[in-house]
N, C-alpha and C positions, 0 to 999 in steps of 0.2 A: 504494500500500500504506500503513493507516493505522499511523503509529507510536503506541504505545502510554506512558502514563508509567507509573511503577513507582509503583504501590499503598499509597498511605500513608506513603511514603518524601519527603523532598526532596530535590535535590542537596547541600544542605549534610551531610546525613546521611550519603549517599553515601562522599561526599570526607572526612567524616571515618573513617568505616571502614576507606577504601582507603588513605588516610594515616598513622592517628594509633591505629586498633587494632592494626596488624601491625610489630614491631619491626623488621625486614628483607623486604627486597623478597623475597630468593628464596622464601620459607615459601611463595608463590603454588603453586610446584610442589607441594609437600607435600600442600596442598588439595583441589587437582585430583587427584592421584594416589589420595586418600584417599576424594574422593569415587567414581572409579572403581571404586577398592576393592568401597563398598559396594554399588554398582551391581553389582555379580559376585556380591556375598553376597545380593544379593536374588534372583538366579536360585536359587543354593543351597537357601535357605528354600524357593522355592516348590516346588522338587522334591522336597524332604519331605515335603508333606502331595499333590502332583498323579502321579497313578500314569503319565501319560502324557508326563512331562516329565524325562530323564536329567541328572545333573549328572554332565559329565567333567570333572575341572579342566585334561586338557589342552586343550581348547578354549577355555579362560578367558586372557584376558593384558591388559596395558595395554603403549601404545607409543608410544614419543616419535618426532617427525619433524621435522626442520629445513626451511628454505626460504631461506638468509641472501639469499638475491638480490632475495626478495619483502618478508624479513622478518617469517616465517613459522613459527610455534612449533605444533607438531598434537600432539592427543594423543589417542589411538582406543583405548575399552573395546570389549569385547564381551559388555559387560553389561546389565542386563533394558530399558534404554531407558528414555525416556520418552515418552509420547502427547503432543497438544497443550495436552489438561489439567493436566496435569504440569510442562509447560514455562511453561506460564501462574502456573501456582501456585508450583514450586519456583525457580523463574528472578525472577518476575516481582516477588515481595511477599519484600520482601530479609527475611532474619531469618526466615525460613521454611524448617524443614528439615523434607527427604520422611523421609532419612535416619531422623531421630527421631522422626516418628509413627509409620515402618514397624518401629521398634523398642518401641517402645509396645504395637502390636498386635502383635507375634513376642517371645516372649520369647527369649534364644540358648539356640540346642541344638548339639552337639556339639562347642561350646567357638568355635564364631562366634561374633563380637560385630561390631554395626554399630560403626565409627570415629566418622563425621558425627555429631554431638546439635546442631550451630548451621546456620542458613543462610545466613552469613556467608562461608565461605568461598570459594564460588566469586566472589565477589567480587574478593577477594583478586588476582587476574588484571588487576584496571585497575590496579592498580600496576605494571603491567611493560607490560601493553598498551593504546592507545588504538582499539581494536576487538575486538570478539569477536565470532564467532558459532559455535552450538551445532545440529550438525546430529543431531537420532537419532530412532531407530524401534523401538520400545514392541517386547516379547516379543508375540506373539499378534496383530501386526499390520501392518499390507500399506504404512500409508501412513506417510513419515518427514516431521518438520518440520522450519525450521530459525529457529533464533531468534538473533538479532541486535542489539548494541547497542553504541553507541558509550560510554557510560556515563550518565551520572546524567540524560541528556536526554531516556531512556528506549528502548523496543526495540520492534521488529517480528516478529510470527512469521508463519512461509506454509509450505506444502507444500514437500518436496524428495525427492530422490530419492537412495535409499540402499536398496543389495542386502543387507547383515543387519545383525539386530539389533545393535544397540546404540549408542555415543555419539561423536559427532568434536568436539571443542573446538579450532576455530582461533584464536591467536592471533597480533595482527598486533602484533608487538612496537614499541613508540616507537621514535624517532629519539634518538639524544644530543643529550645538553643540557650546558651548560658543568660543570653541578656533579651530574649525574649518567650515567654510562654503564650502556647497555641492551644494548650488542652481547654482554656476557656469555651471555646468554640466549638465543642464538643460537650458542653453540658449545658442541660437544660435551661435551668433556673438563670443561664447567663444569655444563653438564645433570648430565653421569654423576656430579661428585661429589655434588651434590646430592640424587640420586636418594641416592648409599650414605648420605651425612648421616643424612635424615631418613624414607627410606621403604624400606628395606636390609630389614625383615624384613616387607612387602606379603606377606600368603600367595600370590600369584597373577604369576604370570613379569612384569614391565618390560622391554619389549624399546626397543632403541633398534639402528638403520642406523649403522654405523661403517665408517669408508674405512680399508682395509688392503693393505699391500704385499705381492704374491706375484712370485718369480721368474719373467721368460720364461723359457718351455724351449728356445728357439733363440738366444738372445743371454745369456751368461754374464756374471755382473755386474748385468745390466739388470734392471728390474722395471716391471710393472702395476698398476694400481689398478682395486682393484673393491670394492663396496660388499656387505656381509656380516651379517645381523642378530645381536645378541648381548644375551645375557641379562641389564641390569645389576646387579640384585639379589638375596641371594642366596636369600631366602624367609622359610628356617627359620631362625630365631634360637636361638643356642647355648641361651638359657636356657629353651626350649621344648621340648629334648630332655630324656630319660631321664638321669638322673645316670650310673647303670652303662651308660650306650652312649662317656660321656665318660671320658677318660683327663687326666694331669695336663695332657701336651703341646698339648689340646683349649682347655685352661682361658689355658695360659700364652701361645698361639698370638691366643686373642681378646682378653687385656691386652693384648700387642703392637697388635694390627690396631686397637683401640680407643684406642690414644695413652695408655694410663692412666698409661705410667713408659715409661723407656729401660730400669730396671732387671727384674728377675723379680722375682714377687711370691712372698712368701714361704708368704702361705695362701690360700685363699678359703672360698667359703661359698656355697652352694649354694641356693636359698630356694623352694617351691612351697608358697605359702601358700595355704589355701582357707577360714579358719573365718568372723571378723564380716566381713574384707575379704580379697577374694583378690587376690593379686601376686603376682608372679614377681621372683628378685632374684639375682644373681650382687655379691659383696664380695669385693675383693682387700686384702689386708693388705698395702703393698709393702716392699722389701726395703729401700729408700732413700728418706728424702726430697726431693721434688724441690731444687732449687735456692733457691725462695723463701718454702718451706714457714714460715719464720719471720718472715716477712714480711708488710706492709701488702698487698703486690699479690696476696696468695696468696686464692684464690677454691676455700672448700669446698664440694660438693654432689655427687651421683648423677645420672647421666644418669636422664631419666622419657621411661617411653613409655605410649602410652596404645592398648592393640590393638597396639604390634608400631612403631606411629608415634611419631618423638622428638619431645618434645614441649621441653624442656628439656636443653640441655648441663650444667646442673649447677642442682640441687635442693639449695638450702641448707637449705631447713626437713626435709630427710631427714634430714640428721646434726648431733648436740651438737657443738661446737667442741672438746671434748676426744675425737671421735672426727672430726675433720678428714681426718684422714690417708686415709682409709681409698676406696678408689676403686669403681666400679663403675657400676649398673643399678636400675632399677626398671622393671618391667611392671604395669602394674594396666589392668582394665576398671572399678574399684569408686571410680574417683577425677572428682569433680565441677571439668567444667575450666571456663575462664570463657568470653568469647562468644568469642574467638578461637582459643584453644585455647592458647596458649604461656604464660598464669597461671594458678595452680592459686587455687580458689576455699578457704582456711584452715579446711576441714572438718575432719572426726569420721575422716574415712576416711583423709587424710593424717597426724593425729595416730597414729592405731591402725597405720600400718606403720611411718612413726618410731622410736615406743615397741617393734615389733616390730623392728627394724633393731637399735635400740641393744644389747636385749639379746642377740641373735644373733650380733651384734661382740663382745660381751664372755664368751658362753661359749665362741669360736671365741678368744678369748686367753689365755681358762683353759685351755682343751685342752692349747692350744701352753705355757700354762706346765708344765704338767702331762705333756705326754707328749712334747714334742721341747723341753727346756731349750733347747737350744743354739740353736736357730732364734728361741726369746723371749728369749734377752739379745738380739741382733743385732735384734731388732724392739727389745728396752728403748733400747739405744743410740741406736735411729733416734727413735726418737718418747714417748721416756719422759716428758722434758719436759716434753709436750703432756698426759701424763696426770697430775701434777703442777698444770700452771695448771689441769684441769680439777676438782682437789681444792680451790686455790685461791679459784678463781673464784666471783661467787652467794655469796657469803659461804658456802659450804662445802655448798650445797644436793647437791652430787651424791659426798660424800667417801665415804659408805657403798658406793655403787656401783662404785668408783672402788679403795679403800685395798688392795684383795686382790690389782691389778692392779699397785702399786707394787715396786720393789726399790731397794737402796742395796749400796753397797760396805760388804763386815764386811773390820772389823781382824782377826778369826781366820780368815773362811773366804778371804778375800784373792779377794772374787768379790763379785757380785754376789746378794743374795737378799734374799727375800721375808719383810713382816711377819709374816708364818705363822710362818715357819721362823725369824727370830728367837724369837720369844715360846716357840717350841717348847722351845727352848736354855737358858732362861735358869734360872740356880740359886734355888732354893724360897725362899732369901732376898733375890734381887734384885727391887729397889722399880721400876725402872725402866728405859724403853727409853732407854739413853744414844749420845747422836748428838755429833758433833764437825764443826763447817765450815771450809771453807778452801777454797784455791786448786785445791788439787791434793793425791792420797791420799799422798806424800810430803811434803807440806807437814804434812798434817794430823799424820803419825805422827810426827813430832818436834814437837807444840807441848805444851809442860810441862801443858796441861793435863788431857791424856789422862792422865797420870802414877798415879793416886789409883785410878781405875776399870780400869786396865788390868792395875793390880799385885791386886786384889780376881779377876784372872780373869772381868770382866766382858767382853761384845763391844761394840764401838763399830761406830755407822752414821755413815760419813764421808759429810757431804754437801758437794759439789762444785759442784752447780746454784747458780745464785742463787734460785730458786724454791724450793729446797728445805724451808727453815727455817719460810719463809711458810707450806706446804701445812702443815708438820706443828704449828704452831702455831694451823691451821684445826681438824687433825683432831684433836687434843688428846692421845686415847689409841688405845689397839690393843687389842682384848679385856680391855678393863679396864687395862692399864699405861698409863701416862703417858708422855709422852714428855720426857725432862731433856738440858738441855745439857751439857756438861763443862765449860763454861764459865759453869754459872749459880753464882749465889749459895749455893746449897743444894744437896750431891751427893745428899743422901739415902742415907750411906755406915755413918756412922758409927752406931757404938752410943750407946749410952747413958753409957756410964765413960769413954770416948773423947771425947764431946761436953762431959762438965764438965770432964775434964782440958785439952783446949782454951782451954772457956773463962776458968779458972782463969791456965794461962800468959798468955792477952790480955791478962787485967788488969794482969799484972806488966809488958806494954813498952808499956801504954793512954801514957805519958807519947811515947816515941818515936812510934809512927805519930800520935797527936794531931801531934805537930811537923811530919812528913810530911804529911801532910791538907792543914798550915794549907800549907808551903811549896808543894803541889799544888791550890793552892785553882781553883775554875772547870776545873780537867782532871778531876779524879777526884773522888769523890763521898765516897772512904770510902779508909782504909788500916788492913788489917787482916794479922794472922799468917793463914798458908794452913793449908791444910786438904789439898789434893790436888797440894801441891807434894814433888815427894819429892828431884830432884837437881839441879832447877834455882835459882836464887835467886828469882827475881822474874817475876809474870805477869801479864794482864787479867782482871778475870771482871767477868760484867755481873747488877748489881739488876735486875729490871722483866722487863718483854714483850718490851724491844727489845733484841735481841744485838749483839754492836759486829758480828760479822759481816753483817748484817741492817742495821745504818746506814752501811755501807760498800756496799751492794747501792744504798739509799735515796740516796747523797748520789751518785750515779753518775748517776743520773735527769738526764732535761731539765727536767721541773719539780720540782726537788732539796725536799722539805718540808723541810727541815733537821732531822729527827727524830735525836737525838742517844741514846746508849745513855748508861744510868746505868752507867759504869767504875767499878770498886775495884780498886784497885793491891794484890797478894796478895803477901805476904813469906814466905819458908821461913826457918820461924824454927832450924830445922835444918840451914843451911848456912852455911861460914865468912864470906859476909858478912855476916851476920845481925848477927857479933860486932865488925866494921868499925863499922856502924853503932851500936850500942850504945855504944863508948869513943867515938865523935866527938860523942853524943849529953853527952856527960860532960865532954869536951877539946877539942872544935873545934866548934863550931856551924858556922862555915862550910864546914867539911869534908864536915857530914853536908846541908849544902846542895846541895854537890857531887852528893857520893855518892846523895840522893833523886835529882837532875834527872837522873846517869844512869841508875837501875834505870828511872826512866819513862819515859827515852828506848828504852831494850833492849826494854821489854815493847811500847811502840809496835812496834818494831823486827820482836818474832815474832809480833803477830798483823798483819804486813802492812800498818798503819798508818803514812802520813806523817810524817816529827818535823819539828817545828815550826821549827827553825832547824839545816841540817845545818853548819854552817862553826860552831854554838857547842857543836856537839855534838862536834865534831870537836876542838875547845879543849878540851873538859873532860876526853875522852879521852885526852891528853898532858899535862895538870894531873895527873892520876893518876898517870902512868907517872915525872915526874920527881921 
């Protein structure tokens, strides 16, 4: 029998293929199963246009058979076959698919779609086996062949014999090698997951022989073995039924089976896209983030199938990084894959459900803002963050999309909410959205500088995140307001008769804080009377872009830029030590030495700031007292 070489191919081609296109050995099975598949949907089609030819799909199945003794992997369609021609052409001249011409000339009707577009993957099989051979018999025909090859040294076809149509793939699995094991593939329980991995919604039954325990009826205790066919897969894909056939328990039950979370998901979404690309999508919003969700190891994306086959465990180019969180599916016929199947080719079609993803995440966030509050703080808690660096992030390219989706803690409503509902609130004379940072919302609500804005009846957004300050100094404003510190230079409070009476009184202590300044020289940038000081003596507020809260974020970094806030040390000139200072500035100079190094140790003190020597701090503090 003369052996044949493969067609324009060389072994090095070959072995690259079977090596270096396939990320993991097991995908073999995928292929195989996939090309079955299509071999079933080709009888389908033909019995649409042939009056004499019935399609039952119980008659249709694919089915895995073990042989560990032989080392023997079988896998039998009963689908449309192939002739010799076929076997010559689709086997023979790699990179040749029947699959995709037969789709070329069939356009899908009734929502079939061929899998196969490459003739690559049966290939895929010499990575697990060093033999194959391909026995089947064409629809419409009496004589079967069988085709044979050890790999790249090329194959044999000849006559055989086979009682119905359609396909047998034996293969003869390797032997182990020190650095890799093959017996996998030879047992069941490793077949069967594989099967659910990647080919769980096949339309057409996967049967596999499994060995099961039954009791004797004459010996109590005892049991038999007998071998049982069972169905592995389970066809139909949740997200190929009707919405109204599913219930919540439908939804929460395939998060579960799907590994999405240990927790319940708190929403989903539901997706039958048909218009420039059509897919199918199920999104879960979950109730928890996993464990390393904040993390370097955390790996975002969408499982992708392509016809019902996984194609990818996780599709990064599906989701923005500020929709990370978010778990689920992708079904498309409409997506260009590459020659293997497991990279998606960076098309038009992959952009267009992205771009459709994204915004279906985020009006499925509005909802939940909007008609179950209570279920979107408990998502803001879990993953607010995330939406945040996503305001951050791109130099602010996505804050539009993003700012409606934000909340903060109010000092009045002692809760969580929304830019909306701030700006909704606020009185016909307030200039601006004023925000307060800190450690924690008790920290915040005792720092003297809230004092000035909170007596005006204004509301304060405490922000807590270290992201925070950052985002909102990306996003700048909210429907036209501004967003101001309480800690900046300028409250934007005062009037007009207010503003020169201030600056009137500065002039009269311009001789003390100048003294102050100088003995604060390289800490503080400026010493002025306050403004939004009402019962404290002394505080921080910062000139510029940078917040002392926000260089205290900054200097915490591994690569610390040493970016420093411009500090002014703020005096109540309406508090009893106001007048301390005043007579020492007149009778003691060294007194009022004192008395500056401690008001700038105290203001260090409440916004959280290190001082710079605590044992001389702790001196001056008993210099006082005696």
């Amino acid at each position: 029998m003369e052996k044949k070489q493969f067609q324009a191919e060389s072994k090095r081609l070959l072995e690259m293929m079977i090596n270096s296109i396939y990320t993991q050995k097991e995908i073999f099975l995928r292929e195989l199963i996939s090309n079955s598949s299509d071999a079933i949907d080709k009888i389908y089609y033909r019995a649409l246009t042939d009056d004499n030819l019935t399609f039952n799909p119980e008659n249709y199945y694919i089915k895995l058979s073990v042989d560990k003794e032989n080392r023997k992997l079988t896998l039998t369609d009963t689908g449309i076959g192939m002739t010799r021609e076929d076997l010559e052409n689709n086997l023979g001249v790699i990179a040749k698919s029947g699959s995709l011409a037969f789709k070329k000339e069939n356009e899908a009707k009734d929502g079939h779609d061929i899998i196969g577009q490459f003739g690559v993957g049966f290939y895929s099989a010499f990575m697990v086996a060093d033999h194959v051979s391909v026995t089947s018999r064409a629809l419409g025909e009496d004589q079967a062949y069988k085709w044979e090859s050890d790999g790249a040294d090329g194959y044999t076809v000849e006559p055989a014999e086979k009682a119905e149509v359609g396909t047998e793939i034996v293969l003869t699995i390797k032997n182990n090698t020190e650095d890799e094991s093959y017996d996998e593939f030879l047992e069941d329980y490793r077949l069967r997951s594989i099967v659910k991995k990647y080919s769980d919604f096949i339309r057409y039954p996967i049967k596999m022989d499994t060995t099961v325990r039954v009791p004797k009826e004459e010996a109590e205790g005892e049991f038999d073995e007998k071998i049982e066919e069972e169905q592995v897969n389970s066809m139909v894909p949740i997200w190929r039924k009707n919405k109204s056939e599913l219930t919540e328990a439908d939804y929460e039950n395939f998060y579960a089976e799907k590994h999405y979370g240990f927790d319940k998901p708190l929403s989903h979404v539901h997706i039958n896209a048909d218009g420039a690309v059509v897919y199918r999508s199920i999104l879960f919003i979950p109730e928890t983030p996993p464990f390393d969700f904040y993390s370097r190891e955390y790996e975002k994306g969408l499982e992708l199938y392509a016809n019902g086959v996984l194609i990818m465990n996780k599709c990064a180019d599906l989701l923005p990084d500020y929709f990370s969180f978010v778990k689920g599916m992708v079904d498309s016929e409409s997506l260009s894959l590459n020659i293997s199947r497991e990279m998606l080719q960076h098309d038009r079609q992959l952009k267009l459900i992205a771009k459709n993803i994204e915004s279906k995440i985020k009006s499925q966030l509005k909802s939940l803002q909007k008609d179950d509050r209570e279920k979107y703080d408990k998502f803001f808690e879990a993953f607010g963050r995330q939406l945040k660096y996503g305001v951050y992030s791109d130099y602010g390219t996505h804050k539009d999309a993003l700012k409606d989706l934000l909340m903060f803690y109010s000092s009045t409503e002692k809760k969580l909410v929304t830019l909306d509902e701030y700006v909704s609130r606020m009185p016909e004379e307030q200039k601006y959205i004023y925000y307060a940072a800190g450690a924690s919302h008790s920290r915040i609500e005792k720092l003297p500088q809230t004092e000035m804005v909170a007596d005006k009846g204004y509301e304060i957004l405490y922000f807590t995140d270290d992201i925070d300050e950052f985002a909102v100094k990306v996003l700048l404003s909210y429907n036209e307001k501004e967003f101001r510190s309480v800690s900046a230079g300028d409250l934007g409070i005062e009037s007009d008769e207010e503003e020169k009476q201030d600056e009137a009184e500065a002039a009269g202590e311009k001789e003390l804080f100048e003294y102050m300044k100088e003995r604060l020289a390289g800490k503080v940038s400026n010493v002025r009377a306050s403004k939004r000081l009402r019962s404290h003596p002394v505080c921080l507020s910062s000139d510029g872009e940078v917040s002392i809260e926000m260089e205290k974020i900054l200097s915490m970094m591994p690569d610390n830029p040493n970016v420093k806030a411009d500090k002014v040390l703020e005096v109540n000139v309406n508090h009893d030590v106001f007048a301390s200072l005043k007579s020492s500035l007149e009778n003691d100079k060294s007194k009022l030495d004192l008395y500056t190094d401690l008001l700038y140790n105290q203001a260090l003190l409440i916004e959280g700031l290190p001082i710079e020597d605590p044992v001389e701090f702790t001196n001056m503090m008993c210099k006082v007292m005696v």
